[in-house]
N, C-alpha and C positions, 0 to 999 in steps of 0.2 A: 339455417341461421349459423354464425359462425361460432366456435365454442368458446368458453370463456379463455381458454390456452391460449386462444389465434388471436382471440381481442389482447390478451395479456401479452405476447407475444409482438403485436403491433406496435402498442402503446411504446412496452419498452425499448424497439428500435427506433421508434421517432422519439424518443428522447437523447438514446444517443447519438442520434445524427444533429437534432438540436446544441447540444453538448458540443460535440467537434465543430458545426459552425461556431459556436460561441468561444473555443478556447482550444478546439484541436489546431487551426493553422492558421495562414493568412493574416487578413487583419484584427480576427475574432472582435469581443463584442467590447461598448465602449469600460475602459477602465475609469471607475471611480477616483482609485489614489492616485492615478495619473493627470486629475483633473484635480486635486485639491482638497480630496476626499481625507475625513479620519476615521482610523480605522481601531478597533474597539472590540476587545473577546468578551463573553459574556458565559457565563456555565448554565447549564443543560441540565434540566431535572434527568438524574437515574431514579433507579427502584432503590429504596434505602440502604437494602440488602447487598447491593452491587458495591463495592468500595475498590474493586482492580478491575475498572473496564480496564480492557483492555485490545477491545478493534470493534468498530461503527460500521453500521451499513445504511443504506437510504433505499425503496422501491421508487418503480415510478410514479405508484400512489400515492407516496410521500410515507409511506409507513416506516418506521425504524426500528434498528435491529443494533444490538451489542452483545458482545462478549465478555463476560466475567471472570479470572479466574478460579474465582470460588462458584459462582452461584450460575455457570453455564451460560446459558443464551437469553434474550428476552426479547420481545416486539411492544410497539408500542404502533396504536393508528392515529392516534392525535398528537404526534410530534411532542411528545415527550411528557405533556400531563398527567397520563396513566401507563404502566407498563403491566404486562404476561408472561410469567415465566415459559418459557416454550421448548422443554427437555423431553420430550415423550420421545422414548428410544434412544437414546444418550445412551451412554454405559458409564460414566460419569460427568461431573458439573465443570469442571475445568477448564471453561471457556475459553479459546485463545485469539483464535480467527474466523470472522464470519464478512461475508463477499454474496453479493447479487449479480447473477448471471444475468446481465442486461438482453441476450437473445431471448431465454425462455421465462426471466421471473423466478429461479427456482434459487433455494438457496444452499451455500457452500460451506458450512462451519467446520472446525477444526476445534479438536481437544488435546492436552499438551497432558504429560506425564503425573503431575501434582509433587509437592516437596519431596515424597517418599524417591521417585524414580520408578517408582513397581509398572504405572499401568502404563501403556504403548501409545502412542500417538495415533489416531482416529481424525479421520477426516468424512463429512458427514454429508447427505444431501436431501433438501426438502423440497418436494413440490406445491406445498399449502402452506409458505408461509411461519413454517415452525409449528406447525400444528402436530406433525411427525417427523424423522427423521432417519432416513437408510443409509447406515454404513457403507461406503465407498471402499472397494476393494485395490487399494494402492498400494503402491512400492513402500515396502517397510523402511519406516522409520525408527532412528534409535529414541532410546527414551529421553528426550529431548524437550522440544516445542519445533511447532508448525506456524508461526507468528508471520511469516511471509505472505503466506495465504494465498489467491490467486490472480488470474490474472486472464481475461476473454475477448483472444482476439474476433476481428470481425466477421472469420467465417463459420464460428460458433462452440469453436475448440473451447477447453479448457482445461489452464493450466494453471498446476499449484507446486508448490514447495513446502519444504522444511528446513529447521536451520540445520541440522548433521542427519546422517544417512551410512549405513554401513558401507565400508568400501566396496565395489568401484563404484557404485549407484550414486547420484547428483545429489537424491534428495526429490528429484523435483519429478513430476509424473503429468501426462499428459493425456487428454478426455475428447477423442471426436463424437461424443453419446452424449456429450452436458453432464458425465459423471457415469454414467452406467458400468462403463470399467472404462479401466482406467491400460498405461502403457508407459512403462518406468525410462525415462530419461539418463540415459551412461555413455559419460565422456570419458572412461578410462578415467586417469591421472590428471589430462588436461584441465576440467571444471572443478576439482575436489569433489568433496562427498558433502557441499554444505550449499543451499539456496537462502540470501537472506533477501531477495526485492526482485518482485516479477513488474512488469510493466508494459501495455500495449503502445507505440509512438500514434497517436492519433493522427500524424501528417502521413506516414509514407505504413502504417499498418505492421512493421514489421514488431517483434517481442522479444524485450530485454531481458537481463538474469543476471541479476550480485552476486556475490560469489565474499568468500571471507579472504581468503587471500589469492584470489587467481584471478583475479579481476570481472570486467565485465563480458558478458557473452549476448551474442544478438543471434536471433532467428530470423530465418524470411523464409517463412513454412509452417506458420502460427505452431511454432512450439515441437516441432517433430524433431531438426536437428538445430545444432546451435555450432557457433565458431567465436573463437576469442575476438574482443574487439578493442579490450585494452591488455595488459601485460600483467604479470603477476605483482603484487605488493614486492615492496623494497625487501620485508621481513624474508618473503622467501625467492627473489632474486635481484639481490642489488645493485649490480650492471645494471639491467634493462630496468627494472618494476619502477612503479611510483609509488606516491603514498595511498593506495585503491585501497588495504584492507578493510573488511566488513561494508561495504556497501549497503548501506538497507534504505538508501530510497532513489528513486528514478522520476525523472523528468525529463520534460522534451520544451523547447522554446516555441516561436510562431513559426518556426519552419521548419520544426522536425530534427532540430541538435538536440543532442542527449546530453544531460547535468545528471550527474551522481554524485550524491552523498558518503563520505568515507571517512577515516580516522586523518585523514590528510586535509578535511573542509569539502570543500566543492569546485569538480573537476566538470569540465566542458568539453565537449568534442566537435572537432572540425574532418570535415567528409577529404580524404588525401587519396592518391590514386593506389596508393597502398590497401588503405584500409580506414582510419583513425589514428589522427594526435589528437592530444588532451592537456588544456588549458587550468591553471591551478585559478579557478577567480574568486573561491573566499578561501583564502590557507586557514589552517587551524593549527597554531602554532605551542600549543601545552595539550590538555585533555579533553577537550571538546569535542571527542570525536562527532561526528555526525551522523545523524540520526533519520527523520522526517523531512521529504522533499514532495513537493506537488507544488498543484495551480490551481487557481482558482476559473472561473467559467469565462474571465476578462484575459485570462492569462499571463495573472500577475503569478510571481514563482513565491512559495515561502517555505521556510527551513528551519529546522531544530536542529540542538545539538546537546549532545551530556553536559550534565553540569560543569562548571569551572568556575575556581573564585574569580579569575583572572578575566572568565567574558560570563558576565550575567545575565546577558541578554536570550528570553529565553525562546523567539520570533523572529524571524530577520525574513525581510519581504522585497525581492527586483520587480521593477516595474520595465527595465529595459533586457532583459529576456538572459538577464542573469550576470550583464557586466557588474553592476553595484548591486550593492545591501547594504540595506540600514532597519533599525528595529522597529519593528511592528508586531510589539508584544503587551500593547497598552490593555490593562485589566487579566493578564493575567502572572498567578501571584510568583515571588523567585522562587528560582530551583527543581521548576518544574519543566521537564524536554517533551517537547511534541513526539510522539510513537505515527503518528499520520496525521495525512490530510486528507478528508473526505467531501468529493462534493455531492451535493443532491442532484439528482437526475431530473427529480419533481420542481425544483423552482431555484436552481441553481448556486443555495447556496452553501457556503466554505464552513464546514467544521474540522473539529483539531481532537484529536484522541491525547490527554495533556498524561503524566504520569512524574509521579515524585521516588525517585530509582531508590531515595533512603529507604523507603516502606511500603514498597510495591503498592502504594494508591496510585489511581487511574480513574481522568476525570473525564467529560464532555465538554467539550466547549465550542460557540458559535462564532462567526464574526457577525458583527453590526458595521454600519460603514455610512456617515454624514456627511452630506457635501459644504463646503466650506464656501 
């Protein structure tokens, strides 16, 4: 009989094959708002105690999983009714990132420094669910945060980052074991020392990597070497660079173009026989920099950005693979920036990791969606 690993194991790659028909390429599955649909956030029970989610995970059970900066980890198996605290073996609560390795089911969390700066960045891995958890022996991190989290291409690598990393090292380290150990990531001077957004492209399989001012970097070798794909921010070369600084989120359209989020709005890429140009198609013209980039299982794109008086919009959603935006932030309240977009593996659907930067709260929240 097969063990419960191989059933778990199974499940979770037909979900993500279900997943990429649905929203990795082609003509993915039918879009609601593109027929008329309205679209409607709704907030998400946490545990009381949790007041700074801040990073969501989903299984293919449908079980869920957050991180807290104060109060560590938590699972919840009836979708958000009741929660569990799930710290056994922590070395502190300090929750920052946690990710579901859709090959094996097993899970990925990360713990960040806490106000003081004293304790070290820890990156963690469970095979029960959070029931336990064994430290992952990675590429040191400074006292920082790990907020990047990871990223599992399809041949069962995985990869994570951090946001700073002592020099020359990325930041970012990389797992052909599902974690067992681990193998440090160093571009020299090229990538910097900072990882802020991993991403797998679901159309052509290869793995992206933001960077704070060095732009973006792509793999095609699920994470072992990496090569520039954009140019460095203006900040540090103003001849060539764009507005890339701080990238921290990635996306891909129905055919595998790459959209990132930056202090400059949202840049597009077009395949040249060079390498990559890149398209400015939302600018952000004062402080909005940009924050939250994903898709939903239809392959509609939505986006967050820091606050600004000047655009209070706090949701913006393309239905045409990223030429327009317009707001799709009905129900939820001002001033608060999407930190991610999470989808469910289990029944496909779009949550939003919400946060209010004035007082490091950090909420949950769903999309609802009516057809008109």
């Amino acid at each position: 009989m097969a063990s419960v690993k191989a059933i778990t194991t199974i499940l979770a790659l037909f979900f993500v094959a279900v997943l990429a028909v649905c929203g990795g390429g082609g003509s993915g599955s039918s879009s609601v708002l593109q027929h008329g649909g309205a679209l409607s956030w709704q907030q998400v029970s946490v545990p009381s105690g949790a007041t700074q989610v801040s990073s969501f995970a989903v299984n293919s059970s449908n079980h869920w999983f957050i991180a807290d900066r104060n109060k560590g980890f938590y699972r919840s198996n009836d979708q958000g009714a009741s929660w569990t605290a799930i710290n056994s073996g922590v070395a502190n609560t300090f929750g920052w990132s946690i990710n579901v390795n859709p090959s094996t089911g097993d899970l990925i969390g990360s713990t960040y420094s806490g106000s003081s700066g004293s304790v070290p960045v820890k990156f963690y891995r469970s095979t029960n669910e959070g029931a336990s958890w064994t430290a992952i022996s990675s590429v040191a991190l400074s006292a920082a945060t790990a907020l990047t989290g990871c990223a599992f291409p399809s041949n069962g690598n995985v990869v994570c980052g951090g946001f700073w990393a002592p020099s020359i090292s990325s930041g970012a380290w990389v797992s052909t074991n599902g974690g067992q150990s681990t193998t440090s990531v160093s571009n020299g001077s090229t990538m910097g020392s900072s990882v802020y957004s991993l991403a797998v492209n679901p159309v052509g399989g290869d793995v992206w990597l933001g960077t704070e001012q060095m732009g973006i970097f792509r793999s095609s070798d699920n994470g072992l070497t990496w090569a520039q794909a954009s140019p460095a921010d203006t900040n540090v070369d103003p001849t060539n660079g764009i507005r890339d600084g701080n990238i921290y989120g990635i996306t891909f359209d129905h055919n595998g173009n790459v959209l990132f989020s930056s202090q400059g709005g949202i840049w597009k890429s077009s395949k040249t026989s060079g390498g990559y140009s890149w398209t400015n198609v939302l600018a952000n013209h004062n402080t909005a920099n940009g924050k939250a980039l994903g898709r939903d299982a239809a392959g509609d794109m939505f986006y967050g950005h820091n606050p600004d008086p000047s655009d209070t919009t706090s949701v913006r959603c393309s239905t045409d693979d990223g030429a327009t935006w317009k707001a799709c932030d009905s129900g939820v309240p001002a001033g608060l920036t999407a930190q991610s977009f999470v989808i469910s593996p289990a029944d496909g659907k779009l949550f939003a990791v919400l946060r209010d930067e004035s007082g490091n709260a950090g909420f949950l929240y769903r999309t609802t969606i009516a057809v008109q």
